[in-house]
N, C-alpha and C positions, 0 to 999 in steps of 0.2 A: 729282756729287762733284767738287770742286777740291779738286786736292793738291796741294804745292810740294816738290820733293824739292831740298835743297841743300845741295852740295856744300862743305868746307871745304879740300876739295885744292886745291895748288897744280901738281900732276901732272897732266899729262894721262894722259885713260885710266887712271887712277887705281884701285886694285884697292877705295877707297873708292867710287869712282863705279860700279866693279862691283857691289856690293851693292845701293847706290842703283837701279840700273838692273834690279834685278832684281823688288825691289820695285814699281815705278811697272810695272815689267809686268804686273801683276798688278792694281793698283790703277788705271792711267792716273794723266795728272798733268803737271807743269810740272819741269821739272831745269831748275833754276840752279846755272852752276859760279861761285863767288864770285872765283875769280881770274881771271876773264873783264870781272870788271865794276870800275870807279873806284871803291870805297868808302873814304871818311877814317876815320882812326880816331875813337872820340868824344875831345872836348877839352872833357872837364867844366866847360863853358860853365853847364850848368843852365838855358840857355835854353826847354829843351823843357819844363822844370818850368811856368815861366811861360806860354811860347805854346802847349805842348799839341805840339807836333811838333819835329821836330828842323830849327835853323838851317843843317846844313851841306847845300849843294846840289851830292851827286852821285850817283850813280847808286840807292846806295843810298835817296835819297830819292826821287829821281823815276822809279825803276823797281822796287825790288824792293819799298819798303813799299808802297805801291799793291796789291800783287799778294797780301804777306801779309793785308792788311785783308780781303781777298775770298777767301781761302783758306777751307776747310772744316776745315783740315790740313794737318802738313806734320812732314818726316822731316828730322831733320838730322844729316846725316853728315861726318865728319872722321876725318882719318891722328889716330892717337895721336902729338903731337910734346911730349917731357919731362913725362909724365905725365897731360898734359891734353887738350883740343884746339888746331887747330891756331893761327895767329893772324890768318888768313882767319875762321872763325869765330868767334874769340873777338869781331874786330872787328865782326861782324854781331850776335851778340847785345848788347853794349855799347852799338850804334847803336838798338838797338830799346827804350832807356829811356823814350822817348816814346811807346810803346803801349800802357803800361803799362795793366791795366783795358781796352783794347779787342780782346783775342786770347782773350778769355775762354770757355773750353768749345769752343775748337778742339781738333780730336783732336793728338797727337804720339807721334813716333817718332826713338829713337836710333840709332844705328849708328856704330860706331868701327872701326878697323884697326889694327891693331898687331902690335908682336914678341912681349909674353907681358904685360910692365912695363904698366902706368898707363891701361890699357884700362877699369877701374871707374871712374878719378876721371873720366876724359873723360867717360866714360855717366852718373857723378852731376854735371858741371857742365852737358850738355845737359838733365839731367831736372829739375834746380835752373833753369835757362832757364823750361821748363815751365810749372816750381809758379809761378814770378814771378811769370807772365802768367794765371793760371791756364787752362792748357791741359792736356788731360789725356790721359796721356802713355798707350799704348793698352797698353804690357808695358815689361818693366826694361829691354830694350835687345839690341841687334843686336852682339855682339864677334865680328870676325872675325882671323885669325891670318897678317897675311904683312907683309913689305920689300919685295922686290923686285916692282918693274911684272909682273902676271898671275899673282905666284901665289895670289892669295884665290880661284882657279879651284880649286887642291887642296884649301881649307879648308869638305868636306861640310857640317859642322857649320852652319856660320857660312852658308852657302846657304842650307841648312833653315830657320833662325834666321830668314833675311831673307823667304822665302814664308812663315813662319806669322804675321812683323808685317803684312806685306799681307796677307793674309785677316781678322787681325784689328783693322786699320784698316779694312778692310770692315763686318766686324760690330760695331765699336761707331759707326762713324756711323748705319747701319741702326738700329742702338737708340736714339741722340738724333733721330733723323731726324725 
């Protein structure tokens, strides 16, 4: 099983990355923190229409799409920032128009962080990611409830939430397997 769990914090230690981190325990896997790496934003060039890939050469090219194509799966989590996600991964799904058709029946997983506010739209623009690609998304999604650096530690819930996506990114690759 290859999974890619990645992160849309710009936080470190990030009560997002908590979640993340709790899941891949359970699962194994790859954690990519997207503010760690060069990624441009897309500049609707539409080159990738034409060539099948995307022209801008950086990291997100030459190191994280590599690792999606060969991925089985992959979770992706982001802070709730003005209703959505955040713009570390807004820019990572925007970059990945060039996949389009080749991420097909990989499994996926949400997970968001927030204060109360915008925590659905963020898990309906990752699950909306998804459908794109058709990836199939393994439950609605991971909402956990904090601000401040460590406390998604108090949010039971949202723990729970994130071991039952890992068991059941367990059990639906076992089923396409």
């Amino acid at each position: 099983m290859n999974l890619i769990y990645i992160s849309g914090s710009p936080r470190k230690k990030s009560n997002t990355d908590y979640l993340l981190n709790i899941i891949l325990s359970i699962t194994g896997g790859e954690f990519i923190k997207l503010a760690d790496y060069h990624i441009e934003p897309c500049k609707s060039c539409r080159d990738c229409r034409r060539t099948g890939r995307c022209l801008i050469h950086d990291d997100m090219q030459k190191i994280i799409i590599p690792k999606i194509l060969k991925c089985d799966g992959m979770v992706l989590g982001s802070p709730v920032y003005f209703n959505n996600v955040s713009a570390q991964m807004k820019s990572f799904m925007d970059r990945t128009h060039s996949l389009v058709g080749l991420l097909k029946n990989k499994v996926g997983g949400a997970v968001v962080v927030g204060r109360r506010y915008g925590a659905e739209n963020a898990i309906t623009a990752i699950n909306a990611f998804f459908l794109k690609h058709e990836i199939i998304p393994v439950n609605r999604g991971v909402f956990g409830i904090a601000f401040n650096q460590g406390e998604i530690e108090k949010d039971v819930e949202a723990i729970e939430s994130a071991e039952r996506l890992g068991t059941r990114i367990i059990e639906i690759i076992n089923l396409l397997g």
